[in-house]
N, C-alpha and C positions, 0 to 999 in steps of 0.2 A: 778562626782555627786555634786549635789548642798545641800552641808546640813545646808541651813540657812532658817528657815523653817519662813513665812510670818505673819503677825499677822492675828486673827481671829477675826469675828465679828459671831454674836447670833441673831437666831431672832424664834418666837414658828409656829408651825406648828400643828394640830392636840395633840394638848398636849402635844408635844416634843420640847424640845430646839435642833434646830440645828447650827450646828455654822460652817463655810464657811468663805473661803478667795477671796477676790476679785484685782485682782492682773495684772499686764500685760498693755498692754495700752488704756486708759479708750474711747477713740474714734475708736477703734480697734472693728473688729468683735468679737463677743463674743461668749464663746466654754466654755460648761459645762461639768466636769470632776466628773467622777462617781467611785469610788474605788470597789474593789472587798472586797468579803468576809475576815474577820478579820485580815484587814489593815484598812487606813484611807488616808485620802488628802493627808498628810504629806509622808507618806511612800510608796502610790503607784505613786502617781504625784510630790513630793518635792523632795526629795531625790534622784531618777534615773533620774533628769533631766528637766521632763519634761515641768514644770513652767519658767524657763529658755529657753527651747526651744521656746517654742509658745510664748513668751512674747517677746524673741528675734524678733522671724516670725511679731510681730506687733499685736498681738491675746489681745484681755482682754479675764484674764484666771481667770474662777471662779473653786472652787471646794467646794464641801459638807463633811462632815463626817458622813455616812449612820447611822441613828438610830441604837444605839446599837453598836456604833465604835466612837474610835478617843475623841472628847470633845462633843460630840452630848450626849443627851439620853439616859439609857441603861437600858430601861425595861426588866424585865425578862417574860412575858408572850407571848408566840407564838402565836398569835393572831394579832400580832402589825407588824410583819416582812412578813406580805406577798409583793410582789413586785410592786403588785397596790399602797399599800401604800407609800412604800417607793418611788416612781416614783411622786405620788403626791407632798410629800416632796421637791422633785427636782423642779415641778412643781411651788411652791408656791415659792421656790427661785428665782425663774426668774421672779415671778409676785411682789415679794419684792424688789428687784432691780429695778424693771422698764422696765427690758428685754422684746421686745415681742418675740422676735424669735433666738434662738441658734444654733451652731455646738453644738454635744454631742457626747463624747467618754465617752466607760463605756469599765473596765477591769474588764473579770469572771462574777461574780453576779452583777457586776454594767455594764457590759452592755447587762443581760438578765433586769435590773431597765431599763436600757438607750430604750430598744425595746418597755415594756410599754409604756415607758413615751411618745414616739413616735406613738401609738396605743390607749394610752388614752389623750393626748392634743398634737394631730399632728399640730397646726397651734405654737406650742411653739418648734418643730425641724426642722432646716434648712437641716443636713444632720447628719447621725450619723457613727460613728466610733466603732467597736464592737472587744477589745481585749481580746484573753484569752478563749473564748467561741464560737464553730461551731455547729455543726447542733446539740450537746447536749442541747442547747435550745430548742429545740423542741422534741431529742429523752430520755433526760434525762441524766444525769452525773456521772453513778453508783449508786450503795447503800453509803450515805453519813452518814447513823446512826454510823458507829464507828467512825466520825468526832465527833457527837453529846458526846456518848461515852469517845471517848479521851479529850475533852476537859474538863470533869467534874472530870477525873478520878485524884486520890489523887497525882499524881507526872507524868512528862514524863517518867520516870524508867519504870511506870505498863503499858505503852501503848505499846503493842504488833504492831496493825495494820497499816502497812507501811504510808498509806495515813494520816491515825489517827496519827500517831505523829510528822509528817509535819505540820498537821496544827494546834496539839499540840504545837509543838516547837516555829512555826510561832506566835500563840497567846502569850506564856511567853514571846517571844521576844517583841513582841510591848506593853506589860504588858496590856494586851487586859480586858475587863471584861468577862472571861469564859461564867457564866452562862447565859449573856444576849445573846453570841456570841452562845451559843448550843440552846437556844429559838428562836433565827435567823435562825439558820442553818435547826431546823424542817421544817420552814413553806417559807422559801425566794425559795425554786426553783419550783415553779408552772412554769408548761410547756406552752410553745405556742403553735400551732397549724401552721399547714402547711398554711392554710388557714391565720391566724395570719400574719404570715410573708407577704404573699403575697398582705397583705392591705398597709403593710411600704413600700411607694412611690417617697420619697427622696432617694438621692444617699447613699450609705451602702459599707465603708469599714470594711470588718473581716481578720482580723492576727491574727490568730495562731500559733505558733513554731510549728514547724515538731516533737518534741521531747515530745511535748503536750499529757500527756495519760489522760489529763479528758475532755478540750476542745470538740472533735469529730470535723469534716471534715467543715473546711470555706468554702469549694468549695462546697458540699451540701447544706450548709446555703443558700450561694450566690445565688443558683439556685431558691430556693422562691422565691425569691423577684426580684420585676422587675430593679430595678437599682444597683445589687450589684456587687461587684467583692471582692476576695479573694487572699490572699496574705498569703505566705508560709513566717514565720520567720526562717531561716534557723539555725538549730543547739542546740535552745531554748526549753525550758520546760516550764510549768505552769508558775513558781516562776522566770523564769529568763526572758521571752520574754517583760514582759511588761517597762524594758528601752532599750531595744534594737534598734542599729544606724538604722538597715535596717529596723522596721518598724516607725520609728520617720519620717526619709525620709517619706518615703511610705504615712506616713498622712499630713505631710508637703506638698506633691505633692496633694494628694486628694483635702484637704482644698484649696489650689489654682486653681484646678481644678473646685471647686463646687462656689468659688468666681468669677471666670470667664466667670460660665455659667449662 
């Protein structure tokens, strides 16, 4: 693990300050990294690796901190966190840098952001990368309200429900802002459509661990869409697939593949 986390730069967006590291090599293809729900840059991309990886690979590697995570923003009104929005955000990153067109990996909820962002300024994605998340993008990812629930609740002691105090636990550990992260959590998983999918026409890698019980099936994902394929992280869960070797390769191989074609 790489725990030396890069410095950050600030820039406003829709009335949010978000703040993003720009890192990797600066004449290098560039690939936009989308965090999942209550992590941030630092912890789903710094820390397992990944910044290291692709900057190794020759990648300029940006990443964001989603409204409402990490050093960005952290409104507490659900209104702000739907995923149009925050796809936007990403959006206006790459039009502030000067970026026109990117590789994008989003893990979990940053790569149901990463699908927008592909669906609403397709000329700003080269190819995307979707970990952590299979066809529950479209068929939905359980009942998340005791997520909502456990995060407001007085201590992790009082959170009964299994999933609830994962991402309880998950949140005190990154000393997350709760209540902006449960005003998140209402309103960020608006579904796609089969249909949805089938308009995303760039290349589409999805991995998901085999041990993944919120994800749902990459190989039904993959089938929407006309250029995707699916890749099994062999052995991995939710919280542990996203620094894992076999799918690091596995985007490694992709990104070279979608460079070559």
């Amino acid at each position: 693990m790489d725990l030396n986390p890069p410095p950050f730069s600030r820039f406003v967006h829709d009335g949010m300050e978000i703040a993003f590291f720009d890192e990797g090599d600066p004449s290098g293809d560039p690939i936009l990294l989308v965090h999942g729900f209550a992590s941030s840059a630092n912890v789903n991309w710094v820390y397992p690796g990944w910044l290291k990886t692709l900057g190794d690979a020759g990648y300029r590697v940006i990443a964001l901190d989603n409204r409402g995570h990490g050093k960005s923003s952290k409104p507490h009104d659900p209104s702000l966190y739907h995923p149009q929005q925050m796809a936007g955000d990403a959006a206006a990153l790459l039009l502030h840098l000067g970026i026109g067109e990117a590789h994008v990996m989003g893990y979990s909820m940053g790569a149901r952001i990463s699908a927008f962002l592909a669906l609403e300024h397709p000329d700003r994605v080269r190819s995307l990368i979707f970990g952590g998340l299979g066809i529950g993008m479209v068929s939905g990812v359980g009942d998340w309200d005791p997520i909502a629930d456990a995060l407001l609740a007085p201590s992790l002691e009082s959170v009964t429900h299994p999933r609830g105090r994962m991402f309880r636990a998950f949140a005190d550990q990154t000393k997350s802002d709760r209540q902006a992260l449960a005003a998140c959590i209402s309103t960020s998983r608006d579904l796609l459509s089969p249909e949805d999918m089938a308009r995303i026409e760039v290349p589409v890698l999805i991995g998901v661990g085999t041990k993944d019980e919120i994800a749902g099936s990459a190989q039904e994902l993959a089938a929407l869409m006309p250029r995707a394929k699916a890749l099994d992280i062999p052995g991995r869960d939710h919280m542990l697939a996203v620094g894992d070797r076999v799918f690091k390769k596995a985007v490694l191989e992709f990104l070279g593949e979608v460079g070559r074609a």
